[in-house]
Backbone bond lengths (Angstrom), bond angles and torsions (degrees), N, CA, C in turn:
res aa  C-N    CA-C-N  psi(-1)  N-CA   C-N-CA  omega(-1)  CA-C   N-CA-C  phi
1 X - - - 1.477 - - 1.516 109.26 -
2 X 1.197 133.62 128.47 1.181 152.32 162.15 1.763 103.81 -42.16
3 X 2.021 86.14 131.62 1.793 79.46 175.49 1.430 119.56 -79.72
4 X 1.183 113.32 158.49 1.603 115.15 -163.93 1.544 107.21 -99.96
5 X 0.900 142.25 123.87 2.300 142.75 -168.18 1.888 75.66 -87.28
6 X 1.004 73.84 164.51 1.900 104.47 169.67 1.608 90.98 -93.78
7 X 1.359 87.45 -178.02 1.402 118.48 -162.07 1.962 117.37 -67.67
8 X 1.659 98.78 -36.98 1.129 128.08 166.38 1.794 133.36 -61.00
9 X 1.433 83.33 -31.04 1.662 115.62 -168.01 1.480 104.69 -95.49
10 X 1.763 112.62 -42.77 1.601 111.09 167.72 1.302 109.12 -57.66
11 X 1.291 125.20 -48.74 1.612 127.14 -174.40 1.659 100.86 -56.35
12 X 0.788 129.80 -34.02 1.621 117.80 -146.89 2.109 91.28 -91.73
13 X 1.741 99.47 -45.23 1.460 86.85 173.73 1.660 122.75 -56.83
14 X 1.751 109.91 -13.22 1.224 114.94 -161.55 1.628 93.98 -76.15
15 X 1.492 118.76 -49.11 1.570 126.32 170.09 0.714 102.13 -32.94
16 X 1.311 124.36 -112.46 1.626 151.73 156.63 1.468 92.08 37.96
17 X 1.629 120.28 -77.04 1.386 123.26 -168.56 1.604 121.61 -71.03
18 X 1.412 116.12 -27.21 1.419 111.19 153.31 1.197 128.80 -64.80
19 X 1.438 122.56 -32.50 1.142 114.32 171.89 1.316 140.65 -98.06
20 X 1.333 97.96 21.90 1.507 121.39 159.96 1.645 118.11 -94.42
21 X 1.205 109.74 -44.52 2.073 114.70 178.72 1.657 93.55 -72.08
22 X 1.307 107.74 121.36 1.658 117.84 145.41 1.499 128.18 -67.67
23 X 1.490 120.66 86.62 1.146 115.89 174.42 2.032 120.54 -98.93
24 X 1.186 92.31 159.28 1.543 96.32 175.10 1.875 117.75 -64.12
25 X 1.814 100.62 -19.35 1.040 93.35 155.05 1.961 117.74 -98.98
26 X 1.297 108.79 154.67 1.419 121.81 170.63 2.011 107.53 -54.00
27 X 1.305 104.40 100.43 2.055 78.52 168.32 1.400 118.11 -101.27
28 X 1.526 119.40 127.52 1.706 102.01 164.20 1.325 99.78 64.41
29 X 1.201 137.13 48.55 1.881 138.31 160.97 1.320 117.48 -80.30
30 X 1.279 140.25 155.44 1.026 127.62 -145.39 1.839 69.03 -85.21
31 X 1.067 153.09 3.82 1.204 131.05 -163.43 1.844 104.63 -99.51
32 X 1.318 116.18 -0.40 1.594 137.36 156.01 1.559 116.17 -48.41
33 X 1.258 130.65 114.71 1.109 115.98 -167.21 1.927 89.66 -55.47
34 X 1.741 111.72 170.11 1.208 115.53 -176.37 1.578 118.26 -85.87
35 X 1.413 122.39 -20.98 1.424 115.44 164.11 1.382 127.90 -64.31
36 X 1.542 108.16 -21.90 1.559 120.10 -160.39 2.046 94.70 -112.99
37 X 0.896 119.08 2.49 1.240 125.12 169.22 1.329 128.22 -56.95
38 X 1.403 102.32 -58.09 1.820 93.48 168.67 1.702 124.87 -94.99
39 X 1.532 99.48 -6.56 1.268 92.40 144.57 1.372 141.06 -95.15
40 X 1.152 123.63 17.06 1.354 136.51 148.40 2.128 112.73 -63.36
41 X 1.672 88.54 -51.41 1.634 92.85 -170.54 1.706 101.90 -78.19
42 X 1.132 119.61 -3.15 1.144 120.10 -176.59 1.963 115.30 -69.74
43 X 1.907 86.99 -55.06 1.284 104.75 162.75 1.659 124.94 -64.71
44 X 1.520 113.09 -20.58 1.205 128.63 -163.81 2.304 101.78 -70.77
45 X 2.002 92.85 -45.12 1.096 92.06 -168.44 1.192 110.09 -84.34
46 X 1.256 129.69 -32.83 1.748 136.78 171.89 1.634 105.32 -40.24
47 X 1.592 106.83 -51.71 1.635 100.61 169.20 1.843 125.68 -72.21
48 X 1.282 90.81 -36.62 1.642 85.54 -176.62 1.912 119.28 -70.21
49 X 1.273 96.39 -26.13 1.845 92.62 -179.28 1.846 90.22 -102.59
50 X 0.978 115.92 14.79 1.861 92.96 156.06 1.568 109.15 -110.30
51 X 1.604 111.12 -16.53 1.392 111.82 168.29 1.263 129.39 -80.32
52 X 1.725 114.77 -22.01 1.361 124.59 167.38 1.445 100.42 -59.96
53 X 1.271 124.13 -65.45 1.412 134.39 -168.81 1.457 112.08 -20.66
54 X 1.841 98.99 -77.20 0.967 122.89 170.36 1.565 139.43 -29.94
55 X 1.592 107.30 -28.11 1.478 126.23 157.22 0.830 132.65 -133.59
56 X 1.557 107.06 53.50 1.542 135.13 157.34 1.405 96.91 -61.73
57 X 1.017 143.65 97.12 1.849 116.78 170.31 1.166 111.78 -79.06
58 X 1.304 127.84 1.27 1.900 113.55 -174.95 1.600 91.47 -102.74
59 X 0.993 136.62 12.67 1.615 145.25 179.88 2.051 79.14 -102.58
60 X 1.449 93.02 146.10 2.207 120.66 179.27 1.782 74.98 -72.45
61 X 1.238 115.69 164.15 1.329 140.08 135.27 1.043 133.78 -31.06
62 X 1.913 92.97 -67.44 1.585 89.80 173.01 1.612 127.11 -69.96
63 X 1.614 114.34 -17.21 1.462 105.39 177.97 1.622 109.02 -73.20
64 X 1.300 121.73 -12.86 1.405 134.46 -179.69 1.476 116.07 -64.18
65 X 1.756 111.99 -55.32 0.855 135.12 173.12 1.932 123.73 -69.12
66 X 1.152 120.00 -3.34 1.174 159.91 -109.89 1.589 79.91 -138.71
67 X 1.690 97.49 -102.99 1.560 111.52 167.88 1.297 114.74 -24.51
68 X 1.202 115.07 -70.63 1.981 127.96 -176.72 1.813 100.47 -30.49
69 X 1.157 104.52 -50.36 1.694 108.77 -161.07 1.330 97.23 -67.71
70 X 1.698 106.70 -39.08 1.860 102.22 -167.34 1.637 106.38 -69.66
71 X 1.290 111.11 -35.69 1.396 119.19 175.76 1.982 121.97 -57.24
72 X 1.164 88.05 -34.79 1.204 103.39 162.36 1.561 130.70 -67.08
73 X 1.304 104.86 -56.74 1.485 120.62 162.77 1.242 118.79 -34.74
74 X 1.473 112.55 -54.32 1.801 140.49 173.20 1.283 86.99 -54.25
75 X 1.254 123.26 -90.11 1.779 123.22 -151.86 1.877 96.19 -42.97
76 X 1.595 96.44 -70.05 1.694 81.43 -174.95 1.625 125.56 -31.89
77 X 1.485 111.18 -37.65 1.974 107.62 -173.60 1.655 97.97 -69.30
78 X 1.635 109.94 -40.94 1.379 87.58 -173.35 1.566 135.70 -62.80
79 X 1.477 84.41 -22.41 1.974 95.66 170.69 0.944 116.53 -44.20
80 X 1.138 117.02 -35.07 1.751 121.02 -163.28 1.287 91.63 -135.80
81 X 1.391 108.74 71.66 1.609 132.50 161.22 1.785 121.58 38.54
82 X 1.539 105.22 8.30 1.355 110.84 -177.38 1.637 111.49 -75.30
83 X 1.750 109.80 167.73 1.742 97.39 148.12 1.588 115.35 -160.85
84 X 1.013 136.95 171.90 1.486 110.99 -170.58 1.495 89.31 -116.05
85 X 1.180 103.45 133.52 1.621 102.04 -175.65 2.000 100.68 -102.36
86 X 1.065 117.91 62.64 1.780 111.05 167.56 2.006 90.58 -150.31
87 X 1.576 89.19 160.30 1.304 83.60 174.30 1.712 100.83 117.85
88 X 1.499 105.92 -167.74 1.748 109.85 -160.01 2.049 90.50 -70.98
89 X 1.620 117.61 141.83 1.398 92.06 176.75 1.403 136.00 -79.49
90 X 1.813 109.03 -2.36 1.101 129.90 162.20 1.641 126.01 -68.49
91 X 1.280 116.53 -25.98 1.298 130.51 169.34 1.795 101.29 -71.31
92 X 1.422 116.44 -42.91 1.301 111.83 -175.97 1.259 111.64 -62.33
93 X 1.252 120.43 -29.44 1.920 136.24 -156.58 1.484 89.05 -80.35
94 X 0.980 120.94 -42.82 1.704 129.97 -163.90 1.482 107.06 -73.10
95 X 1.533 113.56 -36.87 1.027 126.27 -159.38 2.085 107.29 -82.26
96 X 1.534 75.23 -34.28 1.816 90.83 -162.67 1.727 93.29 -69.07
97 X 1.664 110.06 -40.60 1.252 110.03 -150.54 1.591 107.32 -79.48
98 X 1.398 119.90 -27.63 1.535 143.14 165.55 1.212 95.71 -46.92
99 X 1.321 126.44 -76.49 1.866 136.18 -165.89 1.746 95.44 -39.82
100 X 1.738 114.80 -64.49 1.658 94.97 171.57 1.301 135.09 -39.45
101 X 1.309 98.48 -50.38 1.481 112.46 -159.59 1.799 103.54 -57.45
102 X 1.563 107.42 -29.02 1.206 127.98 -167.74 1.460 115.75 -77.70
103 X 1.589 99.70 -36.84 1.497 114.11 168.86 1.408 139.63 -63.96
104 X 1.747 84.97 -49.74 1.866 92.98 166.28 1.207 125.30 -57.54
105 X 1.502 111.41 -33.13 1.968 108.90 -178.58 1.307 104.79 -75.39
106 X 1.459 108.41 145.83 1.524 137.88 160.02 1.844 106.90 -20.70
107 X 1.179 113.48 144.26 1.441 123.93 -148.22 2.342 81.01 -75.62
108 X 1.149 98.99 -35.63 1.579 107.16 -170.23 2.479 103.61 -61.67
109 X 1.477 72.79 -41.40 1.474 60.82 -161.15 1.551 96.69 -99.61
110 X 1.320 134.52 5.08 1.596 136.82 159.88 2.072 90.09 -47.41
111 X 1.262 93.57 -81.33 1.611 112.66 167.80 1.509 116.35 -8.36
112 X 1.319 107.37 -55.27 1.514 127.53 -178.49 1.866 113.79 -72.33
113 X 1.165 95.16 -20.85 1.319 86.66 -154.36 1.394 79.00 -109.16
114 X 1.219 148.93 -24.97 1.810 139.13 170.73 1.206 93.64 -60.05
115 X 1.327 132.27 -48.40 1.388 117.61 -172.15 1.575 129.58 -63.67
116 X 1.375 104.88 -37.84 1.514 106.76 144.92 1.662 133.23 -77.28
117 X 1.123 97.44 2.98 1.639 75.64 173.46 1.715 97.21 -89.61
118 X 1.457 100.29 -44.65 1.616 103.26 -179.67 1.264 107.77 -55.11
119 X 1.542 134.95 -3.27 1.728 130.75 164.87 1.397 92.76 -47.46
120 X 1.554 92.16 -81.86 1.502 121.39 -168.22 1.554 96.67 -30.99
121 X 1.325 152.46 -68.02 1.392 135.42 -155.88 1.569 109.86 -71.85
122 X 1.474 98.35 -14.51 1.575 98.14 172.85 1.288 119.12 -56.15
123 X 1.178 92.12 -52.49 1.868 123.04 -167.08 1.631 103.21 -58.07
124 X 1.434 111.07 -35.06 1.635 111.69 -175.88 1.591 105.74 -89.26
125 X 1.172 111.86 -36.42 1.604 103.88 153.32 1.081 148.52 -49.60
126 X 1.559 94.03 -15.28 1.708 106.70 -169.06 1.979 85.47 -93.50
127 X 1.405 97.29 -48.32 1.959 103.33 -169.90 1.796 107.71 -34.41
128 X 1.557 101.91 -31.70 1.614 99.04 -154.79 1.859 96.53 -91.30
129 X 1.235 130.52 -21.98 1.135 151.33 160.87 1.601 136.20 -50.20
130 X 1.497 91.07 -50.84 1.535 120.81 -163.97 1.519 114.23 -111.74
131 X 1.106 127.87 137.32 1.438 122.14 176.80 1.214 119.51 -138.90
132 X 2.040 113.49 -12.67 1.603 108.84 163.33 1.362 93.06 -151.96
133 X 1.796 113.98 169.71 1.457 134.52 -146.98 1.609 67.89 -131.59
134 X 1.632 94.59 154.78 1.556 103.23 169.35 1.383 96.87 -120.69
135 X 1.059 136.16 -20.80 1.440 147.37 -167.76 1.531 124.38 -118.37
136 X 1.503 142.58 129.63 1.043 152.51 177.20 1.839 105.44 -58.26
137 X 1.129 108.67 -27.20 2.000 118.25 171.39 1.453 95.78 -78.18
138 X 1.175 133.91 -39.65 1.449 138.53 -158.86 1.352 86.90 -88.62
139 X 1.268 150.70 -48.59 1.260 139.31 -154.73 2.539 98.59 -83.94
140 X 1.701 87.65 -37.32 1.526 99.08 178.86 1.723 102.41 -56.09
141 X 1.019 117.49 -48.08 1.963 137.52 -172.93 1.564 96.62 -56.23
142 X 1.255 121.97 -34.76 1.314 112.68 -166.93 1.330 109.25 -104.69
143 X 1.469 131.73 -23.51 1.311 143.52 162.73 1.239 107.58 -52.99
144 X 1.583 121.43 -29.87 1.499 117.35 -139.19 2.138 86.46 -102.98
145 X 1.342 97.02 -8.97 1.493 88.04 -171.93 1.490 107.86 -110.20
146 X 1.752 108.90 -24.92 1.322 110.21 160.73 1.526 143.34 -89.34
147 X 1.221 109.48 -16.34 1.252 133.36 163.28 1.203 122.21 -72.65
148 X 1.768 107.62 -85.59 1.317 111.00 -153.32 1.794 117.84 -72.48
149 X 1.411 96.99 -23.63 1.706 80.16 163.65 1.688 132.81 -67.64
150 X 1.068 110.89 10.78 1.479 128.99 178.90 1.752 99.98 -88.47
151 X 1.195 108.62 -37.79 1.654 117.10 168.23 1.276 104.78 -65.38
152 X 1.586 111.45 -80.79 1.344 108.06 -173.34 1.575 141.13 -29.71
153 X 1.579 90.53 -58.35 1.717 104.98 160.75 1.410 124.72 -45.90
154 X 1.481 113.74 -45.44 1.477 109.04 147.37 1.442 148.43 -5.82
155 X 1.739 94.25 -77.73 1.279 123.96 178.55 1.690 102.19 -76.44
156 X 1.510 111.74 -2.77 2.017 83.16 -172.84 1.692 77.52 -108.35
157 X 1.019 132.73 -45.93 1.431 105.36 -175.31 1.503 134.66 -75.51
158 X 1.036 113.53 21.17 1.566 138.86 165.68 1.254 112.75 -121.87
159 X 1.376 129.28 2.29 1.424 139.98 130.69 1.533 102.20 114.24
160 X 0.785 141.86 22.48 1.419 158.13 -140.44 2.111 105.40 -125.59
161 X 1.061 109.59 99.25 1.416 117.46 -167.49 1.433 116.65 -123.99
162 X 1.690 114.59 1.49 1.726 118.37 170.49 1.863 102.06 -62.37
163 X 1.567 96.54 134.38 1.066 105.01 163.76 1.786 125.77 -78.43
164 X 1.249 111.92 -13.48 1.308 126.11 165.23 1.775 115.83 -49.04
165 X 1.321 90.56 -65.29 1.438 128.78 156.08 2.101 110.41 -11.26
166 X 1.441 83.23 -81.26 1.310 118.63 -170.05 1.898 104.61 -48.36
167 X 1.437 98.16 -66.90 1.273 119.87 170.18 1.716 105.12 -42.60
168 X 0.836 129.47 -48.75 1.769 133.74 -179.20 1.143 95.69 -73.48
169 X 1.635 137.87 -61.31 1.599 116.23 174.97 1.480 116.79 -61.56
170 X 1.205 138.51 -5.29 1.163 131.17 176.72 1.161 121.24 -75.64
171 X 2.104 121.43 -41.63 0.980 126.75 169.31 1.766 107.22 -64.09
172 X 1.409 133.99 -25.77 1.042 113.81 -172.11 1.510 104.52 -88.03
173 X 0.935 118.02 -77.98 1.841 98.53 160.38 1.439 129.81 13.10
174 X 1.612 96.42 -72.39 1.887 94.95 -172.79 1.841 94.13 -60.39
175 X 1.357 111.27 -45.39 1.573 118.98 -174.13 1.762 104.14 -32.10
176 X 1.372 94.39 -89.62 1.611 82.31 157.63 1.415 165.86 -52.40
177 X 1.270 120.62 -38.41 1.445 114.34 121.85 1.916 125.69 -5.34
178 X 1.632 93.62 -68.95 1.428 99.17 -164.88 1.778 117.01 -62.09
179 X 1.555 97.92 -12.50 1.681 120.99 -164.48 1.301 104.28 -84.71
180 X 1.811 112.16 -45.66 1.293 124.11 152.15 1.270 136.53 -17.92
181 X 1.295 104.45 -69.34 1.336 143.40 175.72 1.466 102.33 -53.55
182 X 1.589 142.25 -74.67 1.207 125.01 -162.38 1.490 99.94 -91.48
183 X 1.133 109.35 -7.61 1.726 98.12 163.40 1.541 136.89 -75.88
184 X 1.237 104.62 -24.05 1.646 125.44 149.17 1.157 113.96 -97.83
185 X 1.565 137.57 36.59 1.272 136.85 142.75 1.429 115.74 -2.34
186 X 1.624 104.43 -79.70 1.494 130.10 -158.24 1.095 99.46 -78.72
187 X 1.400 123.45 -38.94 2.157 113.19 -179.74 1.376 81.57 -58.73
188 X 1.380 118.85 -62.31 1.833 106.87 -138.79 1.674 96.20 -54.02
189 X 1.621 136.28 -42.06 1.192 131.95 -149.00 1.597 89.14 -66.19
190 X 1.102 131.70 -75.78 1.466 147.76 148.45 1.604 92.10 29.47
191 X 1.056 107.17 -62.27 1.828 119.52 -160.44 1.799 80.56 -104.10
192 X 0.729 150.62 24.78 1.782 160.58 155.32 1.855 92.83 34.62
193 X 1.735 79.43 54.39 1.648 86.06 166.23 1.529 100.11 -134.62
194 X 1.586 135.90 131.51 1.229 150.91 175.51 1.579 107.18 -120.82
195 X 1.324 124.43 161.93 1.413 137.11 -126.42 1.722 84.80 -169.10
196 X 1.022 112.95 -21.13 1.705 100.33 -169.16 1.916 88.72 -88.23
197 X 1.220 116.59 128.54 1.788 125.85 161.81 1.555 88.51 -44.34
198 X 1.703 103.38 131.13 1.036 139.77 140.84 1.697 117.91 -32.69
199 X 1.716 111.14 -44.32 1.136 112.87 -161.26 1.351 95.45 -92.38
200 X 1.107 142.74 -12.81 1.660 147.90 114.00 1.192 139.82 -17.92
201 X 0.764 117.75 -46.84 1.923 144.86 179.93 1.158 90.44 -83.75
202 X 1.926 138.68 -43.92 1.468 148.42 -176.78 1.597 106.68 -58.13
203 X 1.222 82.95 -64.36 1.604 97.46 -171.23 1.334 132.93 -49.75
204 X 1.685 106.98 -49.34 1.515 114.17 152.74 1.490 133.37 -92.11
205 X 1.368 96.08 14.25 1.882 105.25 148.67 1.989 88.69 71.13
206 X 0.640 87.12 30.49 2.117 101.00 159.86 1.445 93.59 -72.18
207 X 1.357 112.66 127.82 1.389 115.58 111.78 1.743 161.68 -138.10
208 X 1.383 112.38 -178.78 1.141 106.62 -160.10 1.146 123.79 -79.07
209 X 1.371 126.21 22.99 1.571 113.99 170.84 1.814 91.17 -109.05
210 X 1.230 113.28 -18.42 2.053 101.24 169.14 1.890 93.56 -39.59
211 X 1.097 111.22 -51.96 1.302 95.63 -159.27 1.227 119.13 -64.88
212 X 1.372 114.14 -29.81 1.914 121.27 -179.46 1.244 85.96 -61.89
213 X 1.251 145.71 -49.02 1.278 140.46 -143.64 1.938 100.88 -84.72
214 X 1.223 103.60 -18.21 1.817 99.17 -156.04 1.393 125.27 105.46
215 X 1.210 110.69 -13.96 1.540 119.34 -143.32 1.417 109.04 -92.60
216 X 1.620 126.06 116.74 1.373 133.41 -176.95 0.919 94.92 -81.31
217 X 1.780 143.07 116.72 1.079 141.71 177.79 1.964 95.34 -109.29
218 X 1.323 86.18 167.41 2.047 104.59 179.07 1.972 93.77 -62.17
219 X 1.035 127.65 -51.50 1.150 145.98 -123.08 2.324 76.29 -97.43
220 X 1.182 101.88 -67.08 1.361 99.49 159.37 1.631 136.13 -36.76
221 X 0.919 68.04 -53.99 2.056 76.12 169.48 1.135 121.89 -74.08
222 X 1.364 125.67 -50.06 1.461 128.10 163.13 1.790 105.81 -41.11
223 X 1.140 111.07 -44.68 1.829 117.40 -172.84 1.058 95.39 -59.97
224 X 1.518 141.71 -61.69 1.445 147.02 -178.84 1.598 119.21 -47.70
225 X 1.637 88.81 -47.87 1.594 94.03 -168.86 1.745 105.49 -69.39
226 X 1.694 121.30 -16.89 1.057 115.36 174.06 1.507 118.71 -81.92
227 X 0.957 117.06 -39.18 2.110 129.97 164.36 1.430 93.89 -39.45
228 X 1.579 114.41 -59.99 1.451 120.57 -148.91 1.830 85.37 -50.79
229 X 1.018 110.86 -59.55 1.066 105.09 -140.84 1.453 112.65 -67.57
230 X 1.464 114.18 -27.52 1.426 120.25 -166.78 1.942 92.11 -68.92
231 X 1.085 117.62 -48.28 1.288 119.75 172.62 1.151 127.97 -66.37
232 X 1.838 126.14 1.01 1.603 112.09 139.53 1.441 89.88 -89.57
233 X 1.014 165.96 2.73 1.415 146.69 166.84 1.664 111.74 -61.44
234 X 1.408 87.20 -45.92 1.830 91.18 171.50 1.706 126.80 -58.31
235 X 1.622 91.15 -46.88 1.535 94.89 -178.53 1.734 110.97 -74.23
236 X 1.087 105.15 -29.58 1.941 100.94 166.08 1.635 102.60 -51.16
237 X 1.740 115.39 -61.54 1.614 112.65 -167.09 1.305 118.85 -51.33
238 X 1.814 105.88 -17.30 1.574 98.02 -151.26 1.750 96.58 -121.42
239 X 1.540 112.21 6.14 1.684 113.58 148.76 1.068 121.92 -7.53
240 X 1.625 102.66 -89.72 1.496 115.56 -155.35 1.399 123.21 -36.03
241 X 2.028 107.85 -32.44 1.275 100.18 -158.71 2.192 114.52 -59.78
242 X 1.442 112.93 -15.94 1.318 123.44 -158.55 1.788 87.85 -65.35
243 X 1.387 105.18 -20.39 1.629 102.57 -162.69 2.214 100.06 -111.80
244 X 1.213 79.48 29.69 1.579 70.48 175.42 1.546 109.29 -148.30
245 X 1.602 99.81 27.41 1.512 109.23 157.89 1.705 104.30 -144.39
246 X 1.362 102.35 177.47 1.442 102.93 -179.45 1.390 129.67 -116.10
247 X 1.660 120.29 -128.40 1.312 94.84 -166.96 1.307 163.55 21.21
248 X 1.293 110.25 -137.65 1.512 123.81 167.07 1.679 99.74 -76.83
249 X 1.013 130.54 -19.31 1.707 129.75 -168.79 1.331 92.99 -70.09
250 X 1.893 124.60 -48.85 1.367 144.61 -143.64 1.633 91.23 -69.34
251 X 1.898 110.86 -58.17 1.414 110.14 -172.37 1.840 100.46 -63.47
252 X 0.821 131.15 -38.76 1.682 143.10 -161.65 2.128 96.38 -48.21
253 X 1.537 86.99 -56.12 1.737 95.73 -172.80 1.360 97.32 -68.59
254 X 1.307 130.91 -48.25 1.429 119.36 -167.57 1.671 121.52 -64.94
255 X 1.650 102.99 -25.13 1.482 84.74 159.86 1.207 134.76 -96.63
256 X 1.735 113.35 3.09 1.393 117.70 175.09 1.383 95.22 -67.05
257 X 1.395 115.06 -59.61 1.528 108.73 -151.61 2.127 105.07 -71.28
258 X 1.108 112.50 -9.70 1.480 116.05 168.42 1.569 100.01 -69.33
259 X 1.236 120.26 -75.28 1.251 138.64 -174.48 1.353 107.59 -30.46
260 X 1.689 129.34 -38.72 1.099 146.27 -166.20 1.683 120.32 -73.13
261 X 1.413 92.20 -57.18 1.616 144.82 -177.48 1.862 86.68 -64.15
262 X 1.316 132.27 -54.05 1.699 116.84 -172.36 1.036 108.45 -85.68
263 X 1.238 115.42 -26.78 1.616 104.40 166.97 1.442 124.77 -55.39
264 X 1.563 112.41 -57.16 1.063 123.31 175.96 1.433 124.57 -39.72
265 X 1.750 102.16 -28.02 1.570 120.68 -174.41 1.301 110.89 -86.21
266 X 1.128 114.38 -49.76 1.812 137.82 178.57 1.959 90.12 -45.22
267 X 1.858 127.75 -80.44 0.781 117.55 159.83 1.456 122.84 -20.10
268 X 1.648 144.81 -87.37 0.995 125.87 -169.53 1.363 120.73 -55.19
269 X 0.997 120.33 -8.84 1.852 126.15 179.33 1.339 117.50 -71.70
270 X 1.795 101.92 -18.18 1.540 112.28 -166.77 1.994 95.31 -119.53
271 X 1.478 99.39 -3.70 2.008 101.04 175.68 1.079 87.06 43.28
272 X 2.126 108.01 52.61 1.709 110.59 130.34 0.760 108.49 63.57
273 X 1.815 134.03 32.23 1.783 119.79 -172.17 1.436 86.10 -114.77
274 X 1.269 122.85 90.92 1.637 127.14 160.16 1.328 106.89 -57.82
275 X 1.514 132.37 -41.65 1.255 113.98 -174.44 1.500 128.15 -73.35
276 X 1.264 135.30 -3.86 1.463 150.02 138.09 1.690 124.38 -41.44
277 X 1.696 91.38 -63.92 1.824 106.08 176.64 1.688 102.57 -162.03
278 X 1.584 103.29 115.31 1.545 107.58 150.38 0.993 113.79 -42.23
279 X 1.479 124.52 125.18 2.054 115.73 153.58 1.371 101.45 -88.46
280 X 1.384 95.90 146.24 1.833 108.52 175.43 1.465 81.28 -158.64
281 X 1.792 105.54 162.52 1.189 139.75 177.40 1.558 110.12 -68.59
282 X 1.882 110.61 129.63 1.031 90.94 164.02 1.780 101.23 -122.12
283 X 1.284 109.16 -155.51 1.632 114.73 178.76 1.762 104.86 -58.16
284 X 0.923 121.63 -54.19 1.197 125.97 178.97 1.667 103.76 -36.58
285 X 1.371 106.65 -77.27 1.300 121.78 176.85 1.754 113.77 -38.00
286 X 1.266 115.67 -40.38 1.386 121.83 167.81 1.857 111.02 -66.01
287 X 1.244 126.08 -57.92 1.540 112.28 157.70 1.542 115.18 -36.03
288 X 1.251 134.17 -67.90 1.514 135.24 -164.67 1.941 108.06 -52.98
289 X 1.687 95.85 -27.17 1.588 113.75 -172.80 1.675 99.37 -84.33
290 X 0.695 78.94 -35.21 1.757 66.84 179.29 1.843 113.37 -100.69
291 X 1.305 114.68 -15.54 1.818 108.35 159.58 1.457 99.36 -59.74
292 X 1.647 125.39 -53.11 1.444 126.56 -147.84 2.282 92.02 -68.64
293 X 1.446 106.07 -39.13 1.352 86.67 171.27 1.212 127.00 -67.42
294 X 1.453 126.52 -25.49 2.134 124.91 -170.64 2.090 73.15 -77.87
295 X 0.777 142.89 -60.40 1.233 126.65 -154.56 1.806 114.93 -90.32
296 X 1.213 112.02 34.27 1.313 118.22 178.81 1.672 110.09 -75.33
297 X 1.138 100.62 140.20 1.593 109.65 171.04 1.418 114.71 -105.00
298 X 1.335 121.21 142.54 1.876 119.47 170.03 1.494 100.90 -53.00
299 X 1.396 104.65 163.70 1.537 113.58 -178.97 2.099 107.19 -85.15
């Protein structure tokens, strides 16, 4: 039997592992208020090693899909205060530290928050399944289960339960997500999975062997430059939420959604040609991200 960490010891592997993956979102920064910190990374690691899993591609499907269910199984016992103690001991740490995180919230939003985590395993079920969206709703449907509960969960363990609220992290979420998405263009093709609607790719007469080839075509860019845009439309809608919480949480959102917002820009600066140069954040970019927060304005 696998040794079991205490309660203290699951949390810390839960850190540990956020703060090793570089994501476009912030996890657990010291800029997290400090009670809601490791339960952020708690939720952070339950999603990140069922999403690695999940796009293993040299792993069958079905052992993929396989995992997803057991992960599932797990989340469901922990809802209801269970945990299975055998198995990887890092999976247990994740498992033990989730069941708290799950416990301390209000019996309403414990409720709330199984239901999003089980989004999230949806969403990785769909990855190992799915490889193109034909529709701009179909691409929103899948954001809305992989993304935005990463917001939501947020807001319930920092105590925060306006649906107004919610609705503003949702648009920033899919926003990011969507930034994701054409910023790993070329990984995702790689794995001959695309994220841009078909009926997109249709419309501006793209096609898909430019990409086997490398090839930034006019017809491509126009496709991008139209995504791009619907996705600063999102991150404008989904502002407000940085100004409708407080503290350290308040600065936390304002540099995700900055952080989000230059990428998105950096991309259009380059007309979306990932296959030339990824943009990603560097230190520099982190100074300019944090002036644009001391000088933030309400929406």
């Amino acid at each position: 039997m696998a040794q079991i960490p205490d309660v203290a010891a699951a949390y810390d592997t839960c850190l540990q592992l956020a703060r090793t993956h570089y994501e476009n979102f912030p996890v657990a920064s010291f800029l997290m208020p400090p009670p809601a910190r490791k339960h952020i990374a708690a939720i952070y690691a339950f999603a990140r090693i069922a999403d690695d899993f999940a796009d293993e591609g040299y792993r069958p499907p079905a052992d993929r899909m396989l995992f997803l269910e057991d992960w599932q199984r797990r989340l469901d016992a922990a809802a209801i205060g269970e945990i299975e103690l055998k198995g990887d001991t890092d999976h247990i740490a994740v498992f033990l530290a989730l069941r708290e995180t799950l416990r301390v919230l209000p019996s309403d939003s414990r409720a709330q928050a199984h239901v999003l985590l089980s989004d999230l395993l949806s969403a990785f079920r769909q990855d190992v399944i799915k490889k193109r969206y034909d529709t701009w709703a179909d691409v929103l449907e899948y954001c809305r289960q992989s993304a935005n509960p990463v917001g939501r969960l947020v807001l319930l363990v920092n105590g925060y339960r306006d649906q107004t609220a919610a609705q503003h992290s949702d648009a920033v979420c899919t926003a990011l997500q969507l930034t994701n998405f054409w910023q790993d263009l070329a990984r995702d093709w790689a794995k001959s999975r695309l994220y841009v609607p078909l009926e997109v790719v249709q419309a501006h007469h793209a096609q898909l062997d430019a990409l086997d080839k490398r090839r930034w075509t006019p017809e491509w860019r126009k496709a991008l430059t139209d995504v791009g845009a619907r996705t600063e439309e999102l991150f404008a809608k989904g502002r407000p939420v940085a100004d409708s919480v407080r503290g350290r949480l308040r600065w936390e959102l304002r540099i995700t959604w900055l952080g989000g917002r230059r990428i998105l820009d950096r991309l259009a600066a380059a007309d979306y040609d990932v296959f030339s140069s990824r943009p990603s954040l560097t230190w520099r970019d982190g100074t300019a991200i944090a002036a644009g927060a001391v000088a933030w304005r309400r929406s």
